[in-house]
Biotite code that builds the C-alpha atoms (Angstrom):
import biotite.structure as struc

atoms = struc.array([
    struc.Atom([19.493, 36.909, 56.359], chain_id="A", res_id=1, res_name="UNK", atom_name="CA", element="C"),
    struc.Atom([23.055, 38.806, 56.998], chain_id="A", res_id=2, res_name="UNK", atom_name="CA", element="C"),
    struc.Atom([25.520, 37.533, 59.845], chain_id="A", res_id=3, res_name="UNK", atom_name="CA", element="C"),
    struc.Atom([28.165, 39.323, 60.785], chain_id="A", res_id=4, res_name="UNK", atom_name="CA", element="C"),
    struc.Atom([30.961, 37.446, 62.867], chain_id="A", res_id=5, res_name="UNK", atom_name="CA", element="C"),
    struc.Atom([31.660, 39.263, 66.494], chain_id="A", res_id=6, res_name="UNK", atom_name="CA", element="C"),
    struc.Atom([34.771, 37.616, 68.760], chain_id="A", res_id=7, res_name="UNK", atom_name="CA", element="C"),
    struc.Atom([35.959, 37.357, 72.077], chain_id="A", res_id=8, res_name="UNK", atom_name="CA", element="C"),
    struc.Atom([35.637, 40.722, 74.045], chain_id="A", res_id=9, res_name="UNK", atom_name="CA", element="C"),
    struc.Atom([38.125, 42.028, 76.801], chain_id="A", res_id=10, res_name="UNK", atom_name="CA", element="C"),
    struc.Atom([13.584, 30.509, 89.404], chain_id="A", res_id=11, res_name="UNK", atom_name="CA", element="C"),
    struc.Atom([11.388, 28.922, 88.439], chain_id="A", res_id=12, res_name="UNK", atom_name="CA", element="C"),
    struc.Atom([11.945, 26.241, 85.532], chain_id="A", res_id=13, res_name="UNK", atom_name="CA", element="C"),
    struc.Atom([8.750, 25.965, 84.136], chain_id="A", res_id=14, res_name="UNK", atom_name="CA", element="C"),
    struc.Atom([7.496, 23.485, 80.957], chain_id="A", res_id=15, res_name="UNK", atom_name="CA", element="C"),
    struc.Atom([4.906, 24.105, 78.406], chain_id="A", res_id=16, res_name="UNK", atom_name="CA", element="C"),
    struc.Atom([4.081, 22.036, 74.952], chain_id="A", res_id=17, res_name="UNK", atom_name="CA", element="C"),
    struc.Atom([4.103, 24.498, 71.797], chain_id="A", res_id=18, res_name="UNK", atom_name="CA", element="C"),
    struc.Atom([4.277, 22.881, 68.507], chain_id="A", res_id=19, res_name="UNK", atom_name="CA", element="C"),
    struc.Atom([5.416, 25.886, 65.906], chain_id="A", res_id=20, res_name="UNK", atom_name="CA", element="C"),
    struc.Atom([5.883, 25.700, 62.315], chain_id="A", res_id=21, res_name="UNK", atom_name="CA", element="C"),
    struc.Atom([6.971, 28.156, 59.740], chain_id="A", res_id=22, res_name="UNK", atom_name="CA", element="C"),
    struc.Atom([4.100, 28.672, 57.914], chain_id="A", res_id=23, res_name="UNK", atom_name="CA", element="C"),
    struc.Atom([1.894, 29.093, 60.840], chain_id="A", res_id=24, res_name="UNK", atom_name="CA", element="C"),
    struc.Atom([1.718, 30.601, 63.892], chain_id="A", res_id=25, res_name="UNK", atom_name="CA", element="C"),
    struc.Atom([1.727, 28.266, 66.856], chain_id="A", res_id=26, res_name="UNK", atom_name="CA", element="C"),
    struc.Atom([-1.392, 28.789, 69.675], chain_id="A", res_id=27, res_name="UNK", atom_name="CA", element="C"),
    struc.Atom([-0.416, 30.105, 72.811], chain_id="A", res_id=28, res_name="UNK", atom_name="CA", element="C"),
    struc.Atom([0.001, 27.913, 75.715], chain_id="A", res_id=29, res_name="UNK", atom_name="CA", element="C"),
    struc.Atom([-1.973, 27.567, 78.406], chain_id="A", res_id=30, res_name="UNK", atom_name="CA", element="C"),
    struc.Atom([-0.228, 28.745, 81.884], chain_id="A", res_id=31, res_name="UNK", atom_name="CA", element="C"),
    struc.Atom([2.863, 26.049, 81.879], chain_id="A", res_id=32, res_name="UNK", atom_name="CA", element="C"),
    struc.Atom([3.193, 24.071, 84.829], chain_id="A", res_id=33, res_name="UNK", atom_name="CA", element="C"),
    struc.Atom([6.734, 23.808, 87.782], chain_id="A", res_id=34, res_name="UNK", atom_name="CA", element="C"),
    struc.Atom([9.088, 21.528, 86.734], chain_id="A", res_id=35, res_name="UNK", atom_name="CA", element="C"),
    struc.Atom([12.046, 19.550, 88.000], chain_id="A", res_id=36, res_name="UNK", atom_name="CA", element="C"),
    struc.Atom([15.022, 21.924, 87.485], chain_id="A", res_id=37, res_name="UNK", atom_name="CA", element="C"),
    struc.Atom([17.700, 19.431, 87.678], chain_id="A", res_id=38, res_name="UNK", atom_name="CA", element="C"),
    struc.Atom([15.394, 17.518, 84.774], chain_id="A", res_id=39, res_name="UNK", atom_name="CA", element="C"),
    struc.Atom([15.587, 20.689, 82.745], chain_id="A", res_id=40, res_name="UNK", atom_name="CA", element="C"),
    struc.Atom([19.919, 21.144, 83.363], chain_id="A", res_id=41, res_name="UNK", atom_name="CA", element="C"),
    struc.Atom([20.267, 17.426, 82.718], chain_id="A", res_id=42, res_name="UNK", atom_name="CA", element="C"),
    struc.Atom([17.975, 17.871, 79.387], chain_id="A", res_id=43, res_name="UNK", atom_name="CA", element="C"),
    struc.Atom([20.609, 20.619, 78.635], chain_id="A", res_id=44, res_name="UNK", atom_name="CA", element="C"),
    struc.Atom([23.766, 19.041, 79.237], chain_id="A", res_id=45, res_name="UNK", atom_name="CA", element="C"),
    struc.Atom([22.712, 16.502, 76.730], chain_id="A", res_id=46, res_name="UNK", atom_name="CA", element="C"),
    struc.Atom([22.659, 18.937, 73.949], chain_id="A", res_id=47, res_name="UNK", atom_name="CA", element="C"),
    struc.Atom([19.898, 19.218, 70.959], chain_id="A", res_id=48, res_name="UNK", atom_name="CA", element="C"),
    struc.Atom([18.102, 22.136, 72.854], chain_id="A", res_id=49, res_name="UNK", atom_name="CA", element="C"),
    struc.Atom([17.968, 26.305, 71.446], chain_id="A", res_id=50, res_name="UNK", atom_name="CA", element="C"),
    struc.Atom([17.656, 28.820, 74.040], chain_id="A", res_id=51, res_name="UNK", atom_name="CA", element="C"),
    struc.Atom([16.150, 32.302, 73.360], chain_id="A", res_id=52, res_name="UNK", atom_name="CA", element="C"),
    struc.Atom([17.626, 34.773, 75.662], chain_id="A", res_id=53, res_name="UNK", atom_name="CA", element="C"),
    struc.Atom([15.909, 38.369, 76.115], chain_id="A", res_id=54, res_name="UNK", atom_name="CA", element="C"),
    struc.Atom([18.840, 40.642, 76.314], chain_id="A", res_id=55, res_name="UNK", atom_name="CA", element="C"),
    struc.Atom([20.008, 41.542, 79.858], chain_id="A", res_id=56, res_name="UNK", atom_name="CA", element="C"),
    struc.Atom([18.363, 43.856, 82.395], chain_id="A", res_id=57, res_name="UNK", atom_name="CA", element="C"),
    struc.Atom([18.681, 47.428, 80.763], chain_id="A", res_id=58, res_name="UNK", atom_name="CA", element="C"),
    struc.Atom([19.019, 51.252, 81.111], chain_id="A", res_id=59, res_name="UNK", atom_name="CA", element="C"),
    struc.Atom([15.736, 52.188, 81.424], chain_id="A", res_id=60, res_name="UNK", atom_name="CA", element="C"),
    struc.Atom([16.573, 55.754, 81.728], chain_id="A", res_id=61, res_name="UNK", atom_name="CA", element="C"),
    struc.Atom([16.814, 55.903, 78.051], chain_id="A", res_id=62, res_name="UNK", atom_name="CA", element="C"),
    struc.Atom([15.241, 54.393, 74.949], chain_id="A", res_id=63, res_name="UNK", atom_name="CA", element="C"),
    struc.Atom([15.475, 53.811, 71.625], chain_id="A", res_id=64, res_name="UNK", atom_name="CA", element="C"),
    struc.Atom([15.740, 56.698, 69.588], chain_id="A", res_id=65, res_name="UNK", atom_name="CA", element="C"),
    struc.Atom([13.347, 57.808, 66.596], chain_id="A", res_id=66, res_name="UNK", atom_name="CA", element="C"),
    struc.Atom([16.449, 56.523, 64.051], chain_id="A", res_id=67, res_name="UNK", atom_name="CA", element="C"),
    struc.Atom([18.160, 53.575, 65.406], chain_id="A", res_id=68, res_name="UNK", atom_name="CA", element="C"),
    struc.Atom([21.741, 53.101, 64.047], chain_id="A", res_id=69, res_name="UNK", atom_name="CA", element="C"),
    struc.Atom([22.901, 49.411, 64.609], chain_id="A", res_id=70, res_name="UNK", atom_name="CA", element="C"),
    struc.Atom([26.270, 50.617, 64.330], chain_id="A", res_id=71, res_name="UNK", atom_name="CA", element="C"),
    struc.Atom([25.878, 53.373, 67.164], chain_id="A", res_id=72, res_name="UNK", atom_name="CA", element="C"),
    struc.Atom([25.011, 52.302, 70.191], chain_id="A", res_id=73, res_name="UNK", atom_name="CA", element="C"),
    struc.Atom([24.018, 55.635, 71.632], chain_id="A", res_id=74, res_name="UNK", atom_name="CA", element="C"),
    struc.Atom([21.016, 55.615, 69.319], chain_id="A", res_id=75, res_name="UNK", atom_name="CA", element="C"),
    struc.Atom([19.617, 52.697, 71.713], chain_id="A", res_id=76, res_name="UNK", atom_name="CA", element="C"),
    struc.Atom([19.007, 51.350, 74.955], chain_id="A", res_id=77, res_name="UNK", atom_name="CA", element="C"),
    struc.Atom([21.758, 49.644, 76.217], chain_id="A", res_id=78, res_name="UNK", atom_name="CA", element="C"),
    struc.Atom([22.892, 47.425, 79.281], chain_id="A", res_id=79, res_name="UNK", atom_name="CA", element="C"),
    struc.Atom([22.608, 48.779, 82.268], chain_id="A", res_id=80, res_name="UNK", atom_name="CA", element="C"),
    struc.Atom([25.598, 47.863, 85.005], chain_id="A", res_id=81, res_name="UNK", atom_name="CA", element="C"),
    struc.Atom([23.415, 45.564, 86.516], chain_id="A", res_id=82, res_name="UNK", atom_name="CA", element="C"),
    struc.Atom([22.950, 44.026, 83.207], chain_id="A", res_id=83, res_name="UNK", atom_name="CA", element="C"),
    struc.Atom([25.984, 43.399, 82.202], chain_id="A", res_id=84, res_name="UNK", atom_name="CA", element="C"),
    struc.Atom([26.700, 42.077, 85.639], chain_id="A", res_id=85, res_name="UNK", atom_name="CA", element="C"),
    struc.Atom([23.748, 39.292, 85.012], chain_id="A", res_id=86, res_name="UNK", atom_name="CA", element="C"),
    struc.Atom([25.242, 38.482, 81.605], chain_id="A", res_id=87, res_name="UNK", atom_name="CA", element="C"),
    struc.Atom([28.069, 37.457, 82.684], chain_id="A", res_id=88, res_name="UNK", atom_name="CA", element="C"),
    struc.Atom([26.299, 35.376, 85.501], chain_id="A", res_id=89, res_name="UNK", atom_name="CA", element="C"),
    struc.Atom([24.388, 33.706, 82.862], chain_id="A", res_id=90, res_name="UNK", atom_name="CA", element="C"),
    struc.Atom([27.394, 32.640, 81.187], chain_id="A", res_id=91, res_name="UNK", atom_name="CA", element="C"),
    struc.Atom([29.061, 31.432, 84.485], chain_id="A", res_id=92, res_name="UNK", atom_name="CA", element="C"),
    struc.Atom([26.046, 29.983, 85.473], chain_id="A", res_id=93, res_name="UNK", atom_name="CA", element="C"),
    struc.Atom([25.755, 27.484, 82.638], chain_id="A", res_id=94, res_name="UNK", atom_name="CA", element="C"),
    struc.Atom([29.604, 27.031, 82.536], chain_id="A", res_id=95, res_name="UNK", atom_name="CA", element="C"),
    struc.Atom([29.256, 25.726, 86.352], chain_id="A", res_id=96, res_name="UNK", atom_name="CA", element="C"),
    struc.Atom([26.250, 23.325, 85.090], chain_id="A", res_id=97, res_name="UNK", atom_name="CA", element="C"),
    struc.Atom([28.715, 22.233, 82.123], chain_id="A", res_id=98, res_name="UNK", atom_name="CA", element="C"),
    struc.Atom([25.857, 23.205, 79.486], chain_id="A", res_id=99, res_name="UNK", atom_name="CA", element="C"),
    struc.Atom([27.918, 23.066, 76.193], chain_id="A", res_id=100, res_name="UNK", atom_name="CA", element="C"),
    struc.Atom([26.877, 25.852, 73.847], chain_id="A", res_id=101, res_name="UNK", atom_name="CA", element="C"),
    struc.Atom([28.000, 26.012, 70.073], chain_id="A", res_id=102, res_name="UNK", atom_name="CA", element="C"),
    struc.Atom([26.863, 28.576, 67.958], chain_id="A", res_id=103, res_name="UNK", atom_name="CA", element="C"),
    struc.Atom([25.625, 31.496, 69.853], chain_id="A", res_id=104, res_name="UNK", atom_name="CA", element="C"),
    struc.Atom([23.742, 34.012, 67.670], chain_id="A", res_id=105, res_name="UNK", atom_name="CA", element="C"),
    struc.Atom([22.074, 37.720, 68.769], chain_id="A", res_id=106, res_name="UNK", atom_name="CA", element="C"),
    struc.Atom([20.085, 40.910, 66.990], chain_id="A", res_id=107, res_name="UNK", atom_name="CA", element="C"),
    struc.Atom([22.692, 43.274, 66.127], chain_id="A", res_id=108, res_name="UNK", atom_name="CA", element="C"),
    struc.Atom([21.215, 45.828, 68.408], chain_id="A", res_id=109, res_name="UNK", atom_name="CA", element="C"),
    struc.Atom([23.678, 46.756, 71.246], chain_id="A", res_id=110, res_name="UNK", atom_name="CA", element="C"),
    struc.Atom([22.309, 45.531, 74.281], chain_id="A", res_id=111, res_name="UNK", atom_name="CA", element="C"),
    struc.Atom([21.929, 41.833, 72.617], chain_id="A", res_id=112, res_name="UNK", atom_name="CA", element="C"),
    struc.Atom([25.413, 41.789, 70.988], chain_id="A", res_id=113, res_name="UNK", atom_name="CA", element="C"),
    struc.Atom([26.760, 42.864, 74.588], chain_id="A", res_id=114, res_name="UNK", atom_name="CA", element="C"),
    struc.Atom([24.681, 40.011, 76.304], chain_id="A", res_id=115, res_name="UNK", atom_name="CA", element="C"),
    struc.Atom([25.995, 37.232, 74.178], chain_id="A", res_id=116, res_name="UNK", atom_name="CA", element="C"),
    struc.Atom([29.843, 38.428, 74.042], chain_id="A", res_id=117, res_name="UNK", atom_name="CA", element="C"),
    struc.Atom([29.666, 39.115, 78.087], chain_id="A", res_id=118, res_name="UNK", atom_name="CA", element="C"),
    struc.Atom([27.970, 35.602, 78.482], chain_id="A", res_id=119, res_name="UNK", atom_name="CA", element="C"),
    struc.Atom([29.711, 33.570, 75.956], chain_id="A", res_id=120, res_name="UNK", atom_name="CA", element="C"),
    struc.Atom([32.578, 35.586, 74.604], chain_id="A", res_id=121, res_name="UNK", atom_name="CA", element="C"),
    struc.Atom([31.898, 34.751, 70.754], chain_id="A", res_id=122, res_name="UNK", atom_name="CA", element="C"),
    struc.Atom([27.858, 36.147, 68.667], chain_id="A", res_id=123, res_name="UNK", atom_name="CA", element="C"),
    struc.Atom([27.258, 35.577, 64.987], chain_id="A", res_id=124, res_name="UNK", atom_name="CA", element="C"),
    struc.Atom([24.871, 38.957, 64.368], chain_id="A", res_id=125, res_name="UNK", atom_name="CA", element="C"),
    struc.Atom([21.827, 37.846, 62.489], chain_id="A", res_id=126, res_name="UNK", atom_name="CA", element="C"),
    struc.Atom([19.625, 40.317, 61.554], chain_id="A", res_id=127, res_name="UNK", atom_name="CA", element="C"),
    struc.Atom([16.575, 37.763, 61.637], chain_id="A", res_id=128, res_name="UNK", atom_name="CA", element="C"),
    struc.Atom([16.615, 38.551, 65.602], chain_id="A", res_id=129, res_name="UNK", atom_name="CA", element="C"),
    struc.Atom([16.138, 41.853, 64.910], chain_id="A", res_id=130, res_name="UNK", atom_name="CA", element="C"),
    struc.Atom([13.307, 43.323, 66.790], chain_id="A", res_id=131, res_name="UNK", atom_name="CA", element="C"),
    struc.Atom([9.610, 43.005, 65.051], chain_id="A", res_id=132, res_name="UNK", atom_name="CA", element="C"),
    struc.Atom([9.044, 45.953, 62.178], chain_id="A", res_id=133, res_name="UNK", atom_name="CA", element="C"),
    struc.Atom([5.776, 47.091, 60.952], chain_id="A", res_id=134, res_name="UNK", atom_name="CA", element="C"),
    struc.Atom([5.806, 45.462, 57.707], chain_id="A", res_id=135, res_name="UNK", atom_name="CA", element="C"),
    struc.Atom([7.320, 42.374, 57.832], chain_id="A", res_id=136, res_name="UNK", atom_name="CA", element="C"),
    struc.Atom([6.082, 40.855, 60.859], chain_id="A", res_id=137, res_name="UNK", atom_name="CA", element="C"),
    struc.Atom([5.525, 37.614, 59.330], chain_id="A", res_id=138, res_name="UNK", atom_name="CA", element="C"),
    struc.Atom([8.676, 37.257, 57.460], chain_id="A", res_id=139, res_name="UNK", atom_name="CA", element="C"),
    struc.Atom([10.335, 37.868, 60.998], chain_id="A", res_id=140, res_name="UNK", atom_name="CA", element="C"),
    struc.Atom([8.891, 35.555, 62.828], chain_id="A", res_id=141, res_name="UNK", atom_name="CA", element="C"),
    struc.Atom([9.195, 32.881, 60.193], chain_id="A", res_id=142, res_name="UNK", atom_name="CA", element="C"),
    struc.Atom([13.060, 33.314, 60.252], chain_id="A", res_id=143, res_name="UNK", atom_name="CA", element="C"),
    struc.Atom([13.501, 32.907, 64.303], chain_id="A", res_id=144, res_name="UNK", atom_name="CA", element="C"),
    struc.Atom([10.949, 30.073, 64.049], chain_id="A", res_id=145, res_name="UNK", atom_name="CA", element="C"),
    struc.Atom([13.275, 28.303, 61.499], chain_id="A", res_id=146, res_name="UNK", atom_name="CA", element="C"),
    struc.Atom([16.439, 29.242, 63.831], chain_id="A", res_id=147, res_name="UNK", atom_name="CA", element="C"),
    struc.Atom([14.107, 27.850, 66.902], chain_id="A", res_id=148, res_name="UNK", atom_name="CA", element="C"),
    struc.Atom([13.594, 24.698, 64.730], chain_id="A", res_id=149, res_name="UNK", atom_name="CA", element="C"),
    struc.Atom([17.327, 24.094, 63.085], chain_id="A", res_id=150, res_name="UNK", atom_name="CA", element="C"),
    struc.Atom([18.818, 20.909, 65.457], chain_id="A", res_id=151, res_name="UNK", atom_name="CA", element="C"),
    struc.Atom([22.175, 21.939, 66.970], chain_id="A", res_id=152, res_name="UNK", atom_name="CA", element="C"),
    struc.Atom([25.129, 20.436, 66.452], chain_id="A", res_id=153, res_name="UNK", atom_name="CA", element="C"),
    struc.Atom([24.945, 17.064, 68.215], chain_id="A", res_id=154, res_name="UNK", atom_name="CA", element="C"),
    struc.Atom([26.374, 17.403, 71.800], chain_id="A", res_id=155, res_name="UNK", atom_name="CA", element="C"),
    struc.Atom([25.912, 21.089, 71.915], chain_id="A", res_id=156, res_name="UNK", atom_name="CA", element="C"),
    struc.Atom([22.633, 23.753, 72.293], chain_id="A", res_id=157, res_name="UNK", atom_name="CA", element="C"),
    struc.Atom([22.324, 26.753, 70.639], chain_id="A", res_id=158, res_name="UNK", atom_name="CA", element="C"),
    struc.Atom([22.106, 30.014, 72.197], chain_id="A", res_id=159, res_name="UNK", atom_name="CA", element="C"),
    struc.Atom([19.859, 32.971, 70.591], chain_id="A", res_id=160, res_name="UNK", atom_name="CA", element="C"),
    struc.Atom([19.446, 36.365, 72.467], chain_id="A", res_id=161, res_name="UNK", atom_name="CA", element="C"),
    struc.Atom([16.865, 38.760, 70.885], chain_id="A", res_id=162, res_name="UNK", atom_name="CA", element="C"),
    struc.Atom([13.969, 40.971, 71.922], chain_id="A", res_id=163, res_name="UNK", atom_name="CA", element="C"),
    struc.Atom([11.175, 40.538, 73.968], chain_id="A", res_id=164, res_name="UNK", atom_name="CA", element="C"),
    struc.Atom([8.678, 41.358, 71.355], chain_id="A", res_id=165, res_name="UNK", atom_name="CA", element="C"),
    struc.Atom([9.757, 37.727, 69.023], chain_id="A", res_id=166, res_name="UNK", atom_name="CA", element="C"),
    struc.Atom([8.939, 35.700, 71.755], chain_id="A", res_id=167, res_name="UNK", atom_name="CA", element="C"),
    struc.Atom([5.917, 36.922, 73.190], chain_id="A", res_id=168, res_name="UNK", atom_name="CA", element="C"),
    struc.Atom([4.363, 36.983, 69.503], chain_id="A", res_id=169, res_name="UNK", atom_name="CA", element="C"),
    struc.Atom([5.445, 33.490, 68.301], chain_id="A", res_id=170, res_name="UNK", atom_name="CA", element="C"),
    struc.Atom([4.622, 31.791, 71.827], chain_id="A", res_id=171, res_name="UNK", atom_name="CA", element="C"),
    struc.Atom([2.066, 34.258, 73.801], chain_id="A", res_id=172, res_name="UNK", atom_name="CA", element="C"),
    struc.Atom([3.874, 34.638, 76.929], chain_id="A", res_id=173, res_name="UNK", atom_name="CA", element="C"),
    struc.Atom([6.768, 37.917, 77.881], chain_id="A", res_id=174, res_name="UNK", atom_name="CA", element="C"),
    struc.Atom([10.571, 36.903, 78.556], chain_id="A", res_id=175, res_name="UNK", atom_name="CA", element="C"),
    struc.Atom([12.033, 39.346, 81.665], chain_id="A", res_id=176, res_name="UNK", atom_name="CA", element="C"),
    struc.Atom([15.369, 40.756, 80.467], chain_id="A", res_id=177, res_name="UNK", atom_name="CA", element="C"),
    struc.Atom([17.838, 37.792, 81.026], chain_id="A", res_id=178, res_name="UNK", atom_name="CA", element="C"),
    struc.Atom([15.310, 35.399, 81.134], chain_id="A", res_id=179, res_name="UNK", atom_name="CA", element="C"),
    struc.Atom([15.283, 32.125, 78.900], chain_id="A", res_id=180, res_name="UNK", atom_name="CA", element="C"),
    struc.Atom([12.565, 29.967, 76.717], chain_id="A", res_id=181, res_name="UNK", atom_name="CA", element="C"),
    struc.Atom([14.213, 26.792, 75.646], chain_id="A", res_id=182, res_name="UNK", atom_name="CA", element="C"),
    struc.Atom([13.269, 25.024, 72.739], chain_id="A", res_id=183, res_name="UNK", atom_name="CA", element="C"),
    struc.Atom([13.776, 21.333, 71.748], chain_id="A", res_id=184, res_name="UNK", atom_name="CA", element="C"),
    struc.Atom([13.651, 21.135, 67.368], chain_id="A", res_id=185, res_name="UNK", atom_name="CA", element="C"),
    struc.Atom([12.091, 17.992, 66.169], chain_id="A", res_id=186, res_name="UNK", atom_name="CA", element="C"),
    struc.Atom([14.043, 15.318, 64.319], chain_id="A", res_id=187, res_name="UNK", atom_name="CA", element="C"),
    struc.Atom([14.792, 16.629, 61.123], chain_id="A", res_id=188, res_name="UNK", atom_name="CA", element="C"),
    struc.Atom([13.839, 20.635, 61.947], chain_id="A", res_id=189, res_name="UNK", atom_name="CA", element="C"),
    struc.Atom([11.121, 21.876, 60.163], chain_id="A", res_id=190, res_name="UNK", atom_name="CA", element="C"),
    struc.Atom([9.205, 22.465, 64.286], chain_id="A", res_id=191, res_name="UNK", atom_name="CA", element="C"),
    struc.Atom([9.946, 22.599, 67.845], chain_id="A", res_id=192, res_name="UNK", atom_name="CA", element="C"),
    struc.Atom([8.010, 22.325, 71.152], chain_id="A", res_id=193, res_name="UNK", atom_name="CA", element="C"),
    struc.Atom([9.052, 25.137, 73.798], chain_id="A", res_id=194, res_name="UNK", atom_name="CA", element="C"),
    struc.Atom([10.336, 23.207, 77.146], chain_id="A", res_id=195, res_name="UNK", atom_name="CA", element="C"),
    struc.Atom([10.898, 25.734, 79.548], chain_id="A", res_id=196, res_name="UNK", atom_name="CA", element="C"),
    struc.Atom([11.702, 28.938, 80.605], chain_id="A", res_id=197, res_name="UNK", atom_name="CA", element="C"),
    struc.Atom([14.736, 29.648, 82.797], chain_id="A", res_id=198, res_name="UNK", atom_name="CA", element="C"),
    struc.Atom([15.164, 33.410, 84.447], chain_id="A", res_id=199, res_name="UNK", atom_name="CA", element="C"),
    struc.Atom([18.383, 35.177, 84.602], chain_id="A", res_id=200, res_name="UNK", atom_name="CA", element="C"),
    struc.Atom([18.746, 34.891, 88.500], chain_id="A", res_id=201, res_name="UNK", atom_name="CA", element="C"),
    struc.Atom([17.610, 30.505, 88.307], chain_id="A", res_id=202, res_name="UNK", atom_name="CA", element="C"),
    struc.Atom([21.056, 29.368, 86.936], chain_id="A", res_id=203, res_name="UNK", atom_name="CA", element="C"),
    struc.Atom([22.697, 29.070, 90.564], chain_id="A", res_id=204, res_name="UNK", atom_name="CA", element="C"),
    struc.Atom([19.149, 27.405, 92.129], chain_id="A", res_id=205, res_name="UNK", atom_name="CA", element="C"),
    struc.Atom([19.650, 24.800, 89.467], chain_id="A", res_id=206, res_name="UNK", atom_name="CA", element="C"),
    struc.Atom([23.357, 24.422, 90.140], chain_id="A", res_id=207, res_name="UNK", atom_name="CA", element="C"),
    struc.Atom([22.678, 24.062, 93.659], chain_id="A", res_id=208, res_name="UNK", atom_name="CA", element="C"),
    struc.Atom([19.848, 21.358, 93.225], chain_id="A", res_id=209, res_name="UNK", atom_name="CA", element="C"),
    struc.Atom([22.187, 19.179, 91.575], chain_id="A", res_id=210, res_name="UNK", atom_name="CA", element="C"),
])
């Protein structure tokens, strides 16, 4: 795993039980059922939780080209305007709820490095939320299933922001850009059960239903 240290740059709630663990891939849940929303934003407020973010709405004019550079974002897709206008909602959003987030980490491709720094201001890049490779598919999703299963630091959740691909293979179900699965580790790490899902445009419903 490499990290690289980035700094400050100038719905439906729905619940489903999915016991992972790293050596094995969890089954896929059935269809997950509505769930309180202020339930969910009180669970979060509390701490202990890890949400995985797909990166915000994007320029789909344009894709990734045949030789990604993660140091040149005009090899990629990036944020479109309207993307890095619901970024920074999602960070207001969970400011307004007072959701405390410590260590925010993101795939060093552009448009999930710009997510986290226009949500949250501060990324760690990890290269373990990295999109899936041919190759080492099963290495990958071992790594985001042990960041999905590390406990946060007590009072505070975690906040991941990666591809759409991770989730949909570790948990059977597609993230919309901006969208949210949260996670809740078990006591000592090792697993976690997914909680909920969250979409970009929910964070003001839930505010509101407090």
């Amino acid at each position: 795993m490499r990290v690289r240290v980035l700094g400050l740059m100038g719905g439906l709630v729905v619940l489903s039980a999915c016991g992972a663990r790293d050596d094995a891939m969890p089954q896929r849940p059935a269809a997950p059922p509505a769930a309180n929303a202020t339930q969910v934003a009180a669970a979060l407020r509390q701490g202990g939780l890890v949400l995985f973010f797909r990166h915000a709405a994007t320029d789909r004019g344009r894709d990734d080209a045949s030789q990604v550079r993660i140091e040149d974002c005009a090899t990629q897709r990036v944020l479109s305007a309207a993307g890095q206008a619901q970024a920074r909602a999602i960070g207001a959003g969970l400011a307004r709820l007072r959701i405390p987030i410590g260590e925010v980490r993101a795939s060093p491709y552009c448009r999930c490095a710009d997510t986290a720094r226009l949500a949250f201001d501060y990324v760690l890049l990890d290269d373990d939320l990295l999109p899936l490779r041919d190759g080492d598919a099963a290495a990958h999703l071992a790594a985001v299933r042990r960041l999905l299963s590390t406990p946060p630091i007590p009072g505070t959740n975690v906040a991941l922001v990666g591809h759409g691909d991770t989730i949909e293979k570790l948990a059977g179900f597609e993230l919309d850009e901006g969208e949210a699965a949260i996670a809740r580790p078990a006591v000592g790490g090792g697993s976690f059960t997914l909680v909920g899902r969250i979409r970009a445009d929910h964070w003001d419903a839930i505010a509101v239903a407090r």
